[in-house]
N, C-alpha and C positions, 0 to 999 in steps of 0.2 A: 862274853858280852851279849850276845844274843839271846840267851836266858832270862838277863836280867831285864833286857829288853820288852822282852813275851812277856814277865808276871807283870810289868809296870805301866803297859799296856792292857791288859786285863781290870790294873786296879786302878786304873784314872778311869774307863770306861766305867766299872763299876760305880764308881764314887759320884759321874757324872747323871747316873741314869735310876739311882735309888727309890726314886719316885714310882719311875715305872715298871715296879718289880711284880709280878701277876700277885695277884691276891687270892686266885684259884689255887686249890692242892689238887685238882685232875688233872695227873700225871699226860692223860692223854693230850691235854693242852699244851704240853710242852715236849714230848719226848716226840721223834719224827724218826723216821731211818730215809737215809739217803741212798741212790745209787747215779755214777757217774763215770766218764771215760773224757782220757785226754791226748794227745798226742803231742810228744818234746822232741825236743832239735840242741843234739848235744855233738861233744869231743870228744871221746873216750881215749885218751889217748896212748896208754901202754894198752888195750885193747884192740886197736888198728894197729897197732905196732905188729902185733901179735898176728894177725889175721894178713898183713900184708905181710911177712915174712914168711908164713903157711904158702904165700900164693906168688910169692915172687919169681918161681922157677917155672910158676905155669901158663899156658894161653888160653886165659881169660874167655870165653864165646859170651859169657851172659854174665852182667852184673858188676860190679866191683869193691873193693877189701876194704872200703871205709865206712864205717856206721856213722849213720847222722843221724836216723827218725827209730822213737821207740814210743810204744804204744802202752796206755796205761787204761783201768779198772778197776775202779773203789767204791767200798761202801762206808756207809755214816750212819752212827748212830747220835740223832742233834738233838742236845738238851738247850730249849731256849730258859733262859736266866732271866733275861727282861725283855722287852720289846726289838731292843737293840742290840741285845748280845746271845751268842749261842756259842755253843761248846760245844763243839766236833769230833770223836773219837772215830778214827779213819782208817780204816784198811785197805794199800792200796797197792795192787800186781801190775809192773812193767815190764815188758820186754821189748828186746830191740832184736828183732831178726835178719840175719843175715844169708842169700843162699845163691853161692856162685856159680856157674856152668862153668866145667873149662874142658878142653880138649880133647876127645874121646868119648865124651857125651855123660863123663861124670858129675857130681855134682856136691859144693861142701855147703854144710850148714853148720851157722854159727848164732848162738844164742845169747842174751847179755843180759840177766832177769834182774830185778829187785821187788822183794817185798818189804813195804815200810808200814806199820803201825806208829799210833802217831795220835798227839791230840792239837785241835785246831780250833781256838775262838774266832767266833765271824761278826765284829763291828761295823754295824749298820746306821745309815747315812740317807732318813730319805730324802726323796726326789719327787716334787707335785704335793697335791691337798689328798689323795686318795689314803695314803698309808699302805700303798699294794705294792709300791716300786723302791728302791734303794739303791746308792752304791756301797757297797760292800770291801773293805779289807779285812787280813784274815793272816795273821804271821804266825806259822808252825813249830811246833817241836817231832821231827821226825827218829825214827830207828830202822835203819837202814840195813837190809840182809842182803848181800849181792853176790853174785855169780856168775863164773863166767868158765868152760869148758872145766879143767879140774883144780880153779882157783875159786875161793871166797875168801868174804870180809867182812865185818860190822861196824858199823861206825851211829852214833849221833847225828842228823842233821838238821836242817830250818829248811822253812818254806816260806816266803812271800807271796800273798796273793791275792789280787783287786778282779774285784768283776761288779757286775750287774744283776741285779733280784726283781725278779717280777712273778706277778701269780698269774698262772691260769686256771680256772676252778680254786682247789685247795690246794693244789701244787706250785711250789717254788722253781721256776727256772732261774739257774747261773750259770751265765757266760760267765769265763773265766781268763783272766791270762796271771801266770805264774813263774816265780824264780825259784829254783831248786839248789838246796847246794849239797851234796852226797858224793861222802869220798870216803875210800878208806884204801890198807894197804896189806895184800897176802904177803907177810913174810917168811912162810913157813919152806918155800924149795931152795932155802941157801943164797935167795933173791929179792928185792921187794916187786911186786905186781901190783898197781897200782888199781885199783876198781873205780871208776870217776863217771859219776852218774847224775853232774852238774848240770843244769836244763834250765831251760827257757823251753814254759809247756802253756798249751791252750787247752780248753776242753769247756763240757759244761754236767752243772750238778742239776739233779733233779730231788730234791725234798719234800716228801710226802705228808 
């Protein structure tokens, strides 16, 4: 569903805005590179499983076994289509670190990565008589690589995501806020391990 979703949004957009398709072929009018950071607030949940059953036997001095905050950094490379739309191809590294103190002054670290490639149209909406400002939505097609201690998984997923565009100089700033959905499942130890890198993230993009 979500598929059909993305292209059919793509193509009422397009259909609505044919007018304002550049008329310029310099490339440089339209291709930009982005770069950008966010940080998400997730469950991971056979992941804590995992990490609190590592640490159940121990006493705890610093920290504790559940992941909630993972930290991400993407780049874009933005082809704008028309005034109103751009296409996003996104590379983007998360990790969620983890690192306990417990008894004896040792110390465990626990890493939770994904790297997802991914293309993302961003449907723009402005805001005022300038033409500098907009709100922006932006629904994803993601590819999801995740990892976690000596478990991986790949999976498909979508991204949802609304913010705000504004320019300073030539630069685009967006605040962002976004729904993530990225799951998949290792079932190669005779078990399934669940990798679930489902988020609710903020951050913001900078487009050059």
């Amino acid at each position: 569903m979500l598929p059909i979703v993305f292209f059919f949004l793509i193509f009422m957009a397009g259909a609505q805005n044919q007018q304002e398709i550049y008329v310029s072929s310099d490339l440089d009018n339209k291709l930009h590179f982005g770069v950008g950071f966010g940080i998400g607030f997730f469950n991971p949940g056979d992941v804590n499983d995992y990490i609190e059953d590592e640490t159940n036997d121990l006493l705890i001095t610093y920290g504790f076994s559940t992941l909630i905050v993972n930290y991400s950094l993407r780049a874009t490379l933005c082809y704008s289509v028309t005034e109103r739309i751009d296409i996003n191809f996104v590379g983007e590294y998360s990790l969620a670190p983890k690192i306990i103190l417990v008894d004896g002054g040792d110390n465990l670290s626990y890493y939770f990565n994904k790297f997802s490639p991914g293309i993302v149209p961003k449907f723009y909406f402005p805001v005022g008589n300038s033409g500098r400002n907009s709100i922006f939505l932006a629904p994803g097609l993601l590819y999801n690589f995740m990892s976690f201690e000596d478990f991986s998984a790949n999976s498909l997923g979508g991204k949802l995501e609304g913010g705000f565009s504004f320019k300073v100089g030539k630069t685009k700033m967006q605040p962002f806020a976004a729904f993530e959905y990225a799951k998949a499942v290792d079932d190669e130890n005779h078990y399934k391990f669940e990798m679930n890198y489902t988020r609710f993230q903020i951050g913001m993009d900078f487009i050059f």
